[in-house]
C-alpha positions in Angstrom: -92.2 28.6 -33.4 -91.6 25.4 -31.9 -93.3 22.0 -34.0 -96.2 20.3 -31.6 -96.2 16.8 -32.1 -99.9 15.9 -33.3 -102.8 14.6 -30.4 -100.8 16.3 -28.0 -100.7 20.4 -28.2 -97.6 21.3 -25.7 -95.5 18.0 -26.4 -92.5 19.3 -28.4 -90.1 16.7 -30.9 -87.7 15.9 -28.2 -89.8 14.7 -25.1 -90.3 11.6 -24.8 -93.9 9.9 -25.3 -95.9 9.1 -22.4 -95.0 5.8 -20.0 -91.0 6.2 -21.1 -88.9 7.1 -18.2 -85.9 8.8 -19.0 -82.6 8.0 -16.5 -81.6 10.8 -14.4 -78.6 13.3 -15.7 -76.6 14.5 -13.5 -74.3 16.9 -14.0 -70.7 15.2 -14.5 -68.1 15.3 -11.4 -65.5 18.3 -12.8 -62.2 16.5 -13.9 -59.2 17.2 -11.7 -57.5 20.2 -11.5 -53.9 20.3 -12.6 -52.1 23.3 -10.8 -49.0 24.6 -12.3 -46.0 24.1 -10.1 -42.9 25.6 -10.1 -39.5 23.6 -10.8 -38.9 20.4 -8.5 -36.4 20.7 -5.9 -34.3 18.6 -5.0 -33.6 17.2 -0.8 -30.4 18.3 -0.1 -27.9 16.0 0.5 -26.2 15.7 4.3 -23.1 13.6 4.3 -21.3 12.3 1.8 -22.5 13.9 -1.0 -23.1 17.3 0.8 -21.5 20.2 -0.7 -20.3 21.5 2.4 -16.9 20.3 2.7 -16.5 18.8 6.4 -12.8 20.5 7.6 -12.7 18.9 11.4 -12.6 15.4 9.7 -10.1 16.2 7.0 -7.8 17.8 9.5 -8.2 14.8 11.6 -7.9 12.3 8.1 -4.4 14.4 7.6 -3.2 13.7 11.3 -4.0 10.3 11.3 -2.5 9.6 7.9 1.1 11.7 9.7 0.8 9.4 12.7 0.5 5.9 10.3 2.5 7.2 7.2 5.8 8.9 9.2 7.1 5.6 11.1 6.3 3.5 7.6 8.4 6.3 5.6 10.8 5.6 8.3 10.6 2.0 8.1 10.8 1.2 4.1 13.2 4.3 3.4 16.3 3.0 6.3 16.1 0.0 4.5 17.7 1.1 1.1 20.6 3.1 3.1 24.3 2.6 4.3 24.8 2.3 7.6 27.1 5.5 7.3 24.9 7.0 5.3 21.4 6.4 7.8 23.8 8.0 10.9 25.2 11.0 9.3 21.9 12.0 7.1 19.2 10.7 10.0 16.0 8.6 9.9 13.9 11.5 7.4 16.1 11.9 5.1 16.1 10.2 1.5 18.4 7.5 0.7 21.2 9.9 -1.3 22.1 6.5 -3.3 19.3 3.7 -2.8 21.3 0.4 -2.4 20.0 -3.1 -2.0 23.3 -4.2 -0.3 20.6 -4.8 2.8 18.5 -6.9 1.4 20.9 -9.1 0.1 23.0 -9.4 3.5 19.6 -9.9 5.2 18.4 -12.8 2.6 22.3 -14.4 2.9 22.1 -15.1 6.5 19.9 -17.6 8.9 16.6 -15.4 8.0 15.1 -17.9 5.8 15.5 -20.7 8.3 14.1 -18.3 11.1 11.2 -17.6 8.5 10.4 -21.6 7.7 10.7 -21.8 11.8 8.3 -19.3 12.2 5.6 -20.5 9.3 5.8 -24.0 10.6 5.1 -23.0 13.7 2.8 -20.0 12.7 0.6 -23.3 10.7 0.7 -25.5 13.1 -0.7 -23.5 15.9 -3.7 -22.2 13.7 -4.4 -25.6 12.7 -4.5 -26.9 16.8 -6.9 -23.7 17.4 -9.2 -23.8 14.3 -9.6 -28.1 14.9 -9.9 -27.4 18.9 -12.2 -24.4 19.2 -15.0 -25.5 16.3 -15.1 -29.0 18.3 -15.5 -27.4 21.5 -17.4 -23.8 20.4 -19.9 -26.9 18.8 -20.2 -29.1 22.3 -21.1 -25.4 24.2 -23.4 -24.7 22.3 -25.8 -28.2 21.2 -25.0 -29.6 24.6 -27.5 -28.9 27.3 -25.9 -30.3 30.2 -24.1 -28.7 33.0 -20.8 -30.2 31.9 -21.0 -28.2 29.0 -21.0 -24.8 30.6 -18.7 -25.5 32.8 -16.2 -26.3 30.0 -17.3 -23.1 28.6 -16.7 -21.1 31.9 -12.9 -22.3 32.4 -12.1 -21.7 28.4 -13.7 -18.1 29.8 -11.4 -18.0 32.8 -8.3 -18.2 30.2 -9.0 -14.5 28.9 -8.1 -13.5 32.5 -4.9 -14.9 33.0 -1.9 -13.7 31.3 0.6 -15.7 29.3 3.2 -13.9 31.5 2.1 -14.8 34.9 2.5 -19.0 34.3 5.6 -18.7 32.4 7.5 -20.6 35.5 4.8 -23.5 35.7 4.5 -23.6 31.4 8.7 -23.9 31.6 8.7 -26.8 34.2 6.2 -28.5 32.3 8.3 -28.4 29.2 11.2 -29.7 31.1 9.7 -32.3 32.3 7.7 -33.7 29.3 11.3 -33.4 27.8 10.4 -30.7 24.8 13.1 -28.1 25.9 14.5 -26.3 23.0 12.2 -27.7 20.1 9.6 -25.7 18.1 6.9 -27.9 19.8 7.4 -26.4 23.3 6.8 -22.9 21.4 3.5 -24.3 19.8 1.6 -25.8 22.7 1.4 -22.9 25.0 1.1 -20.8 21.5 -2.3 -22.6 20.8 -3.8 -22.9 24.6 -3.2 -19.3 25.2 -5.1 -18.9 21.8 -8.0 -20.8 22.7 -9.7 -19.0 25.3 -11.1 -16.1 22.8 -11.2 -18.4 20.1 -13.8 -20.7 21.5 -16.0 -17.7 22.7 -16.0 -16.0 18.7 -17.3 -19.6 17.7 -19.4 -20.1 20.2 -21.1 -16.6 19.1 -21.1 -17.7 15.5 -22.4 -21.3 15.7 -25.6 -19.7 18.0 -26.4 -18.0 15.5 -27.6 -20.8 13.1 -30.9 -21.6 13.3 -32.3 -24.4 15.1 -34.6 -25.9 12.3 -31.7 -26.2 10.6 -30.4 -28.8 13.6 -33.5 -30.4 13.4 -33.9 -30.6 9.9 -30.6 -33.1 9.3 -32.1 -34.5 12.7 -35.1 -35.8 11.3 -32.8 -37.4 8.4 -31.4 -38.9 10.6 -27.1 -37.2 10.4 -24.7 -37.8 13.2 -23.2 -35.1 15.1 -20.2 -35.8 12.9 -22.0 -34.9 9.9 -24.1 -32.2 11.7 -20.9 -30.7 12.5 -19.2 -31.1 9.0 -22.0 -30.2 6.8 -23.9 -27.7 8.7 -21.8 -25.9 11.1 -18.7 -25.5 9.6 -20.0 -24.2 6.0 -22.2 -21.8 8.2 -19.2 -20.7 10.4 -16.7 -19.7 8.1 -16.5 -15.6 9.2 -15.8 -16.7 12.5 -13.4 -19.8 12.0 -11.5 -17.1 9.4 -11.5 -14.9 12.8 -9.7 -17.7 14.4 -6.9 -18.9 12.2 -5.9 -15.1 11.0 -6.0 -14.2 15.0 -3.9 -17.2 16.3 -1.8 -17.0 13.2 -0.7 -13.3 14.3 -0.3 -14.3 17.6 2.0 -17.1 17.1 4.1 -15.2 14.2 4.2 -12.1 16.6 5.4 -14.1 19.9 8.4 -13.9 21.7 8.3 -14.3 25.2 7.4 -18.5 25.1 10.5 -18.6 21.9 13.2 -17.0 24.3 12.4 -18.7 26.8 11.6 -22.3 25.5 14.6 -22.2 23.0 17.8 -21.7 22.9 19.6 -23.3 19.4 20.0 -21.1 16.6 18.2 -24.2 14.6 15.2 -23.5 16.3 15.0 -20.0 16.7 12.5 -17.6 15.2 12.3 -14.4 13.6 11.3 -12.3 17.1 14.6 -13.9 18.3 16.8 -13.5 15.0 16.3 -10.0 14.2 19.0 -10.0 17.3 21.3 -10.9 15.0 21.8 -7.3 13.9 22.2 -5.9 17.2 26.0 -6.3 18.0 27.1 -5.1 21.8 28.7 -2.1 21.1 26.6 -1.1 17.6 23.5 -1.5 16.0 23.2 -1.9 12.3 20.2 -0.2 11.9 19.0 -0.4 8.0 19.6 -4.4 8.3 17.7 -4.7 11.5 14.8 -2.8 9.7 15.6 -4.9 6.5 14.8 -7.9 8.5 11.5 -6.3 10.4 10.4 -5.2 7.0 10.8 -8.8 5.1 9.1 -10.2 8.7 6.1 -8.2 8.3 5.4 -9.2 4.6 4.1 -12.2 5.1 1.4 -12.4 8.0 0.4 -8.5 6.1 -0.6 -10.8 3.2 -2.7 -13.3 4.9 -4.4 -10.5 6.3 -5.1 -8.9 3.8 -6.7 -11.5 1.9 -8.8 -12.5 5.3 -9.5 -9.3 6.7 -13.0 -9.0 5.9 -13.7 -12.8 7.2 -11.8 -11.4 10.5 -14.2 -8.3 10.7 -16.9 -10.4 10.1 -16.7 -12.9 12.8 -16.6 -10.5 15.0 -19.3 -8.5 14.5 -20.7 -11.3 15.4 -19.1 -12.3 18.5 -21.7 -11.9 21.2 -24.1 -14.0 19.0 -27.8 -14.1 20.1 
């Protein structure tokens, strides 16, 4: 039996008395469902850290590092061998008894004035070509005249004419302004055949600075000097890298302006003394390679330490 309250004969304990309204229950939303999964899997990996190993590109790695590697081996190993010994065993074969009778003979002749030759004129060019090309790269690009790109169009022009195709209107200006057979009449047509494609990897970098920047030391009222000084050149420094490692090869690597703009043995440089090896009737071989190999040292430093400043300016050549 179930208790009746009193003065009402069907109300039980648990309703509630008259003029209370209770709040609607409703029936609580069912909690989420977890569903049992199996074990995660994981994306497989395409590429580098595929499984599959990838034998087209080692095969090509391999041949590559044949076509690079033999003519270095060839290179460095000639150079601790007799001359004897280099003709009767050939250019593969190990040194039977490594000497260092080359290096000496190479290190005891004119190669160290050949080499200051060369760096002197090697510095001096990059110096005319960084100094030249940031001035001018800078006029191309905040001038807005029509001077301007005209300027820019005839440093353009230079890319399409080759160094060899003036070389009797470069000599007769050298005769005549009286620098025949001194390092300077190697260094001025060095650095103007350098300019050309350095001025269009600065012009590239410098457009890519943003203008508020410009207008920013604008408004505080900077010269182009100190526009140029403080803003441009900090922000340039990938692509005026570029430049001096690219007209610093250029320079240590020529030979057609040294032959034929020289003629002392004080002024020659190391293009024209590794002929001091080749004899008319022989060819010492390991020296000559001696001398290429101590030549190469160098310029292989300074671009090692500036290559990824070289790559870097220019990636960003074309600019915007």
């Amino acid at each position: 039996m179930t208790d009746v309250l009193p003065g009402h004969p069907n109300r039980s304990p648990n309703h509630p008395p008259d003029g209370v309204r209770t709040p609607n229950k409703t029936p609580a939303a069912p909690g989420p469902r977890f569903r049992r999964r199996g074990p995660s899997r994981r994306p497989r990996l395409v590429g580098r850290g595929s499984r599959t190993p990838n034998y087209p590109a080692g095969l090509g790695s391999l041949i590559w590092l044949g076509i690079v590697g033999l003519p270095l081996y060839v290179l460095v190993a000639a150079t601790f061998q007799t001359r004897d010994g280099y003709i009767d065993d050939g250019p593969l074969a190990l040194p039977d008894h490594p000497t260092l009778a080359n290096y000496r003979r190479v290190l005891r002749s004119d190669f160290l004035s050949y080499l200051l030759n060369t760096a002197l004129v090697t510095a001096v060019c990059a110096a005319i070509v960084i100094t030249l090309s940031v001035t001018v790269g800078y006029t191309v690009v905040r001038a807005r005249g029509r001077a301007s790109r005209r300027i820019f169009q005839i440093f353009l022009l230079g890319l399409a004419i080759p160094s060899q195709a003036v070389v009797i209107p470069v000599y007769l200006v050298i005769t005549k302004l009286h620098l025949y057979d001194t390092l300077l009449a190697v260094i001025l047509p060095t650095a103007a055949f350098s300019l050309p494609v350095s001025v269009l990897i600065l012009v590239g970098t410098m457009r890519d600075i943003d203008e508020e920047l410009y207008e920013s030391m604008a408004l505080d009222g900077a010269s182009p000097t100190r526009v140029l000084l403080q803003l441009v050149v900090p922000l340039s420094r990938s692509g005026i890298s570029t430049v001096g490692v690219m007209s610093a090869l250029h320079a240590w690597n020529g030979f057609l302006f040294p032959l034929l703009l020289t003629q002392s043995k004080s002024n020659r440089l190391l293009t024209l003394g590794l002929y001091d090896y080749v004899g008319e009737f022989r060819v010492d071989t390991p020296a000559l390679l001696t001398a290429v190999v101590l030549s190469i040292l160098p310029i292989f430093l300074v671009y090692l330490f500036a290559r990824r400043q070289l790559i870097n300016g220019l990636m960003g050549m074309g600019g915007k």
